[in-house]
C-alpha positions in Angstrom: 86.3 27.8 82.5 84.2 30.4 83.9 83.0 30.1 87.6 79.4 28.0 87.5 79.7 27.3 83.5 79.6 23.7 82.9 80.2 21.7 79.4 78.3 18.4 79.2 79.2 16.1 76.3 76.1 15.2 74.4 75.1 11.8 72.7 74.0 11.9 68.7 72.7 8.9 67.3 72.8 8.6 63.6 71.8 5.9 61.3 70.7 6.1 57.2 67.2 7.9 58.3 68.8 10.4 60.0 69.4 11.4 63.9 68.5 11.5 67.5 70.3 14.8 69.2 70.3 13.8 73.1 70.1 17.4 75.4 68.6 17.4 78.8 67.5 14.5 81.2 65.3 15.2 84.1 67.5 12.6 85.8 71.3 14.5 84.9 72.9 16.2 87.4 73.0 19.2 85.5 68.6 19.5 85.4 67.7 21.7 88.1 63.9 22.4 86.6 62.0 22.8 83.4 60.5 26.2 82.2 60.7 26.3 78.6 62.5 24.9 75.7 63.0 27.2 72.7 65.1 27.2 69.5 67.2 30.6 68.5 68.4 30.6 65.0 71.4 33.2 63.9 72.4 33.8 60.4 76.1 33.8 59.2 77.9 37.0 60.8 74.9 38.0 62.3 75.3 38.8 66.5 72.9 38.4 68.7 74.1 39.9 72.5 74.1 41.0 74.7 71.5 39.7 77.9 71.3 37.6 80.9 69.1 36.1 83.1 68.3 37.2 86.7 67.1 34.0 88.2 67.0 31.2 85.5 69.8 29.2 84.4 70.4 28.3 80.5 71.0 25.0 79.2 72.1 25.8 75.3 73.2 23.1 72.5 73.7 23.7 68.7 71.6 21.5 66.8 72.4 23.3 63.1 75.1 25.2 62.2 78.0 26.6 63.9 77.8 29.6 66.2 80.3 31.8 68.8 78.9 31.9 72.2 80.6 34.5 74.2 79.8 34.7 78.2 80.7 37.4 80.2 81.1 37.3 84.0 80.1 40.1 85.7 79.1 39.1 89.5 81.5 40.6 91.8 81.6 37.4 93.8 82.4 35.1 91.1 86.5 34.2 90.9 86.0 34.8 87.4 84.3 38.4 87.3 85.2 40.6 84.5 86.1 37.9 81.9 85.2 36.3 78.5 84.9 33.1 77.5 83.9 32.2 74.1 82.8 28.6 73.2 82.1 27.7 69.9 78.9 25.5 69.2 78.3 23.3 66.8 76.6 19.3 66.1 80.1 18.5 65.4 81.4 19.2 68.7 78.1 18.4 70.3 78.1 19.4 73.7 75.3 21.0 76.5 76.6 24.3 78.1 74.8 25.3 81.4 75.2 29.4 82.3 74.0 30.1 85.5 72.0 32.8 86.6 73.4 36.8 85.6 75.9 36.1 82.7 76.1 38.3 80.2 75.9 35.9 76.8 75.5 36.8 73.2 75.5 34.7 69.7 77.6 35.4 66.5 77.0 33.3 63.3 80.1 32.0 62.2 78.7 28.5 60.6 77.4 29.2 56.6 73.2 29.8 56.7 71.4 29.6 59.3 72.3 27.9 62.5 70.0 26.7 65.4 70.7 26.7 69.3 68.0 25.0 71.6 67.3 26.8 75.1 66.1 24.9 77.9 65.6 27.1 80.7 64.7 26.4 84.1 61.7 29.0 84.2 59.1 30.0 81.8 60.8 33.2 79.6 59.6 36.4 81.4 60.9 39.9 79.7 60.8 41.3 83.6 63.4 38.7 84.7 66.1 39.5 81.6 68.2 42.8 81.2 69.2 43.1 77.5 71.7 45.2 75.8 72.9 46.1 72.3 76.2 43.7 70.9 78.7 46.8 70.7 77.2 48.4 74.3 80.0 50.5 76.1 79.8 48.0 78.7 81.5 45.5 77.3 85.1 45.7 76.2 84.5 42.8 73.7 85.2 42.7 69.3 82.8 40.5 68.2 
């Protein structure tokens, strides 16, 4: 696993009326602060990629769907700089995955529709704090 990523199994509840999709406690170890929750949706084959985050850290989980999130690790001080990772999201595998601060991370569609991924971040979204770049970017060395 990446330096700083972490996976946090997730609880679903499910009776005849429907479910209850457990994310983020204010009490988990893995809540550092809230800033804003928002919900990303990604059609089949569809990529969404590349940005990171400067200062907040990301708390994703697939609610809907099924979608390919691939991190990329470039801090010179990490032990894992100038790798991939991909983890695949989905309600079926229902899990929390935590990015910390300045990794790269993009979305493919891989689930049929429309899937859904829920952001909690630990800052309000600010366009100043982000750097964004296209999916096929000569930076990356990655085929989506």
């Amino acid at each position: 696993m990446m330096q700083g990523i972490k996976l946090t199994p997730l609880k679903i509840i499910s009776d005849d009326r429907g479910s209850v999709m457990h994310m983020l406690r204010s009490d988990s170890s893995i809540f550092k602060s809230f800033g804003e929750i928002y919900f990303s949706t990604i059609f089949k084959d569809k990529i969404k990629g590349w940005h990171l985050h400067k200062f907040s850290f990301l708390n994703y989980a697939c609610v809907h769907g099924k979608a390919k999130l691939v991190l990329f690790d470039n801090r010179r001080d990490s032990k894992s700089f100038g790798k991939y990772e991909e983890i695949i999201l989905s309600p079926k595998n229902y899990f929390l995955v935590t990015i910390p601060p300045n990794v790269w991370n993009g979305f493919k569609g891989i689930g049929n529709g429309e899937s859904i991924i829920a952001n909690c971040l630990t800052a309000p979204h600010d366009e100043k704090e982000m750097i964004r770049k296209d999916y096929n970017d000569k930076f990356f060395s990655y085929d989506w």
